[in-house]
C-alpha positions, 0 to 999 in steps of 0.5 A, spaced: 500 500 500 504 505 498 505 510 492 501 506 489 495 507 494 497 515 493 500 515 485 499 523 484 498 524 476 491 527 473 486 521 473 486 522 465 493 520 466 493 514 471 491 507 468 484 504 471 486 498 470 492 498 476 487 502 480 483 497 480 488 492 483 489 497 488 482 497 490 482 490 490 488 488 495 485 494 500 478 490 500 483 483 500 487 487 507 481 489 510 478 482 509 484 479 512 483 483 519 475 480 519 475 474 517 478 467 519 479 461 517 483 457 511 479 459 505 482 467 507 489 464 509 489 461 503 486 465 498 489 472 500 495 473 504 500 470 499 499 476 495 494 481 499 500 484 501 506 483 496 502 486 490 502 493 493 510 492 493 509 490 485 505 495 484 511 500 486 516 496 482 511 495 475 510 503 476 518 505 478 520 512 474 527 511 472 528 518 472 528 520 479 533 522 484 535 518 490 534 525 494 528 526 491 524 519 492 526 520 499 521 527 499 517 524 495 515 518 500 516 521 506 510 526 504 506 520 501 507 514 507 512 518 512 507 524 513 500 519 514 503 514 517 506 519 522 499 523 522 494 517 524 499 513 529 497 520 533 490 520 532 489 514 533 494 513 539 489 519 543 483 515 544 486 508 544 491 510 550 485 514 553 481 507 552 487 504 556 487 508 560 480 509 562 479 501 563 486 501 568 491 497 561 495 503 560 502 501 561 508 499 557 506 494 553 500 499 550 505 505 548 512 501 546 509 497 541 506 505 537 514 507 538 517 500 535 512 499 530 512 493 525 511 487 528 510 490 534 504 493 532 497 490 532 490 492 533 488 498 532 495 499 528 495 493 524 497 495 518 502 500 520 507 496 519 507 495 511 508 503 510 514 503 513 517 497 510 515 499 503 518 506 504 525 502 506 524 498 500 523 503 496 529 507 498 533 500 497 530 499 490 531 506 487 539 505 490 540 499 486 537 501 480 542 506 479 548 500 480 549 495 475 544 489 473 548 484 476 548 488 483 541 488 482 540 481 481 545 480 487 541 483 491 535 480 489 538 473 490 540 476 497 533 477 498 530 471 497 535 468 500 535 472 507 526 471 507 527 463 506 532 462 512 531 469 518 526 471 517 522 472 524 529 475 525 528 481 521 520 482 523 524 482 530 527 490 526 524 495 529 519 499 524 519 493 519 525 495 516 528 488 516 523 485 513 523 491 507 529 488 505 526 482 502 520 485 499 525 489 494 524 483 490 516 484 489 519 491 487 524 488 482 518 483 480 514 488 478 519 493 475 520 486 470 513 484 469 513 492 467 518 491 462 516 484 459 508 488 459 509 490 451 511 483 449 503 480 451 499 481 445 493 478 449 494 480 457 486 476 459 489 468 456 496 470 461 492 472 466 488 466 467 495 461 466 497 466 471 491 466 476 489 458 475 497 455 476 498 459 482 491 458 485 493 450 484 499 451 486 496 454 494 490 450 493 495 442 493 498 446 499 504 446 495 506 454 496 504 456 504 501 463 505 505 469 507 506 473 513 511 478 511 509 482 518 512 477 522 517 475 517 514 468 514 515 468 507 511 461 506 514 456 501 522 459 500 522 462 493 515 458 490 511 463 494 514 469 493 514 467 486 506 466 486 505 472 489 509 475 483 505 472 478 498 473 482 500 480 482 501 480 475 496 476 473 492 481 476 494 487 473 493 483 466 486 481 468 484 488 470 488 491 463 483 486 459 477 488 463 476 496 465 477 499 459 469 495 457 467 498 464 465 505 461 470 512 463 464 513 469 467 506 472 474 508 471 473 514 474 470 511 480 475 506 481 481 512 481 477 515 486 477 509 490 484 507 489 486 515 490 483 514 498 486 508 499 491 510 504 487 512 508 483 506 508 489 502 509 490 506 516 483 506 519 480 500 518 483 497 523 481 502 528 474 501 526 474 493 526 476 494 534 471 498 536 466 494 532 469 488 536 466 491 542 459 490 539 455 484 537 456 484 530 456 478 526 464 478 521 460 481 515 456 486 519 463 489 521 467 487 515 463 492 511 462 497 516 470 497 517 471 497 509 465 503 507 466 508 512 474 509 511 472 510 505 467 514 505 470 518 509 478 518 505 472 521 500 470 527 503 478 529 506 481 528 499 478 534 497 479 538 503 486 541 505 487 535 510 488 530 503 496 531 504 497 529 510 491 524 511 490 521 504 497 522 502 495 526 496 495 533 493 490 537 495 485 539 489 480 545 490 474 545 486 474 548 479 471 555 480 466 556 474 
């Protein structure tokens, strides 16, 4: 989730098709946090996540400074991440506090944050992760590719032997490290894209030989937060290859859609970090009522929305959606 989430081009300029995607892995992550049970193990976590770090590498601009992504990321993942960890520390400390929990094991983890962090605050961890695998790649692309290979290899290698080791880093700065190789899947996925002469075919080989895959139990889910990396290799492969075999089969359907769907789905996709920030906050709430999964699931995923809708287009969006703020156009 991620410059992906908060990609600042005019509309007209964005693909539809990756918005979707986007908006797709948001509704997986929220899911994720409601529900239990194999079928969601299985069928979201390998890729729920990795697919916003592929999305950041099939959409890397070649062109930028290393001191300009640093500012660039900052303003769209350090800024929120900083902003909504004070706003929803306030009441969650205040509720510890009132309920006589208010100690050392509340207020360490919003200092450690990564692994360390979970409800209200669960998914906190992957924008800083994503902002030190974003550094991480733009550093490598601007090395040879056999250093970039190098460390790839290296990635993988770190995700199949320690990783509960680099969950154990603080802000999730270990656990990044692996995650460059999303990026430099999605960044040659991105390369290879103009050679596919019919995207909906691949995508549904793609789509079909990974589900088996997780299906026979022969590629396990990930759990990047606290350092599982499933089946070593295979099951970042997979995530790689449902990513792209997402991004193919949203290519090959939402330009049938009509430029009002389009338009919707940027519009999602737009405010999607924020959603990414808040929805566990309202899952914890909503826990505290007797709401059935569903009931909360969708309160959880609509209201976030809806919210991010109405501060995108007020002078907050900066600082809590991560995007620009846009005033109305005067007639």
């Amino acid at each position: 989730m991620a410059q992906q989430l908060v990609e600042n081009r005019r509309p007209a300029q964005r693909s539809a098709a990756i918005d979707a995607v986007r908006v797709l892995g948001i509704v997986a992550v929220v899911a994720g946090h409601v529900f239990e049970g194999a079928f969601v193990l299985k069928g979201l976590f390998t890729w729920h996540v990795p697919v916003f770090f592929f999305l950041t590498g099939y959409l890397w601009t070649t062109n930028r400074s290393f001191v300009a992504e640093v500012g660039k990321r900052v303003r769209t993942l350090i800024a929120p991440y900083a902003a909504w960890l004070v706003l929803i520390s306030v009441p969650f400390l205040t509720a510890m506090g009132l309920l006589g929990k208010l100690d050392a094991s509340n207020l360490m983890p919003i200092i450690l944050g990564g692994s360390y962090l979970g409800s209200p605050f669960s998914a906190f961890w992957f924008i800083t992760a994503l902002f030190v695998s974003s550094l991480t790649f733009r550093i490598l692309r601007k090395g040879p590719p056999i250093t970039q290979l190098a460390t790839v290899i290296l990635a993988l290698a770190l995700a199949a032997t320690v990783g509960p080791t680099l969950a154990a880093v603080p802000l999730s700065v270990g656990v990044a490290i692996p995650c460059v190789a999303f990026l430099a899947a999605g960044a040659a996925a991105r390369s290879y894209r103009p050679r596919i002469a019919r995207p909906a075919p691949v995508a549904v080989i793609l789509l079909v030989m990974s589900a088996v895959l997780i299906i026979a139990g022969i590629s396990a889910p990930l759990d990047i937060k606290n350092g599982d990396f499933g089946t070593p290799v295979l099951s970042m492969l997979v995530a790689g290859g449902i990513s792209f075999g997402l991004v193919l089969a949203a290519e090959s359907i939402l330009p049938n859609l009509g430029r009002v769907a389009n338009k919707s789905v940027t519009t999602l996709a737009l405010c999607g970090l924020m959603v990414v920030f808040t929805h566990a906050f309202v899952i914890w709430i909503l826990r505290l009522a007797t709401l059935s999964d569903w009931g909360v699931f969708a309160i959880a995923l609509l209201a976030p929305w809806g919210a991010a809708v109405v501060v995108s287009r007020s002078r907050l969006s900066p600082l809590l959606v991560g995007s620009p703020y846009k005033p109305a156009p005067t007639p």
